[in-house]
C-alpha positions, 0 to 999 in steps of 0.5 A: 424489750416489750414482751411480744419482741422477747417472744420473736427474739426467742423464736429467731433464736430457735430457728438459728440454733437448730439451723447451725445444728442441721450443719452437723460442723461449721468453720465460723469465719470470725472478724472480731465484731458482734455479728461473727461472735455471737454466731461462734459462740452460739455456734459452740454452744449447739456443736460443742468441738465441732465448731471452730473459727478462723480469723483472716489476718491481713493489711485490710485489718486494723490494729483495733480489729486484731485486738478485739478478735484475739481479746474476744476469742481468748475471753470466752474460749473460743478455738479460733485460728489465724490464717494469713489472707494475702489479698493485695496479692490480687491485681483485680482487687488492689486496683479497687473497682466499684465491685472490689468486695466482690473479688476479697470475699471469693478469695477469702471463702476459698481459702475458709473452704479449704481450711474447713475441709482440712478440719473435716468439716462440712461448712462454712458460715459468716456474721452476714444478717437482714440489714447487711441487704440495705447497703451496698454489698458486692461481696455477699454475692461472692461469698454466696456463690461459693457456697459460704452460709448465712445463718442469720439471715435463714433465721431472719435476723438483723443487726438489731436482732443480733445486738439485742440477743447478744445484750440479754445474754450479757455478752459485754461486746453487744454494742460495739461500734461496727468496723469494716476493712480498711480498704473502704476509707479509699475511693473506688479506682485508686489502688489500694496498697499496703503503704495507704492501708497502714497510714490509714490505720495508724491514723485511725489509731491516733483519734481512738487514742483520745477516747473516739469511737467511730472514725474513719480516715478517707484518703482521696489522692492526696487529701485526708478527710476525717469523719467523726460522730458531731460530738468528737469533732471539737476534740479531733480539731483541738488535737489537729496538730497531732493528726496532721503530723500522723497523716504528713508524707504521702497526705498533703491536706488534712480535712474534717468531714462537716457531715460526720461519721457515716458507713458506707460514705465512699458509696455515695459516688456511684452512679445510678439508684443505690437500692438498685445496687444492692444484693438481693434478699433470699 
């Protein structure tokens, strides 16, 4: 980084830090990715024992996510809980409309408030940062109306900002591919159930077997379609047996995506301006 870019980081640090230390106590709610490490860890660093993260374990999850939460929190000794999140218990949610995030995250806030206030702790927080306001995010105005924090976005910090900082602290996670719930590989009105989340995940499972980074299994009715970064898409077709064999019973086809791995592909769907349905900056 240029030397003027060191000077902001640090700066952005600074008002982190002493934002976290105006909290007094803080519940992280910890997902295993870069964002919500690096905020437990300096979160520790600033509160000593007055700072504990929780993971909210639930079908949503994938395998991969479980693993790097439990090898992420016990590498750096971080005191982190898991809690049971039962969400598929909430019709609104398993019937997966446009604002589906939303619902997840007012559920998933209460249940970190109340394992907050049985620590005596004052607050809660999350990994949520700047760039999250340029995608599509119902839930951000969930979690903020129930009252969960942002500490990187009151530092003005972005993702950018977040891997960089994680990287000159040496953190080796710093550039981890992002992840997001399973429930997003199923289009908008399909219900979401526990039977789809886990043949989604043991298929994404498969690709990472054979060394693929990014993937996302979309399940559109009975149709699969695949998304892999352009390199890995001759590999994933030289191992298409295997994959349809993982994918066989509920999917009839099996497709790959030509366009690619991409977040957020099941947004492209809806109707109207995109940047008119994002959440609103503070």
């Amino acid at each position: 980084m240029s030397r003027q870019k060191d000077r902001i980081l640090e700066e952005k640090e600074a008002r982190l830090r002493e934002y976290l230390s105006d909290q007094g106590s803080l519940l992280v709610s910890f997902s295993g990715g870069v964002d919500s490490a690096l905020l437990a860890l300096i979160s520790r660093e600033v509160l000593g024992e007055r700072s504990r993260c929780v993971f909210l374990d639930s079908p949503l999850s994938s395998r991969n996510e479980r693993r790097k939460a439990r090898t992420l929190s016990e590498k750096y000794g971080l005191f982190c809980v898991s809690l049971p999140f039962p969400v598929l218990r909430l019709r609104r949610f398993r019937s997966n409309p446009a604002d589906r995030c939303y619902t997840c995250k007012r559920y998933a806030a209460r249940l970190l408030k109340e394992q907050a206030r049985e620590w005596g702790f004052r607050q809660v927080a999350d990994g949520l940062n700047l760039s999250d306001f340029q995608e599509y995010r119902p839930g951000i105005r969930g979690s903020t109306e129930e009252g969960i924090l942002h500490p990187f976005v009151e530092a003005g910090m972005t993702k950018e900002d977040i891997r960089s900082l994680a990287h000159t602290k040496g953190l080796d996670f710093w550039n981890r591919p992002s992840s997001a719930c399973l429930a997003t590989r199923i289009p908008y009105g399909e219900k979401v159930t526990r039977a789809r989340l886990g043949l989604i995940d043991r298929a994404e499972e498969t690709v990472r077997s054979w060394g693929v980074d990014r993937v996302r299994v979309r399940l559109h009715g009975i149709i699969a379609r695949i998304e892999v970064e352009e390199k890995d898409m001759e590999l994933v077709l030289a191992y298409r047996k295997t994959l349809v064999e993982a994918l066989k019973g509920e999917i009839i086809y099996v497709t790959l995506d030509l366009e690619g791995y991409r977040s957020g592909s099941m947004d492209e769907v809806l109707p109207g301006d995109p940047s008119r349905m994002r959440p609103d900056r503070p």
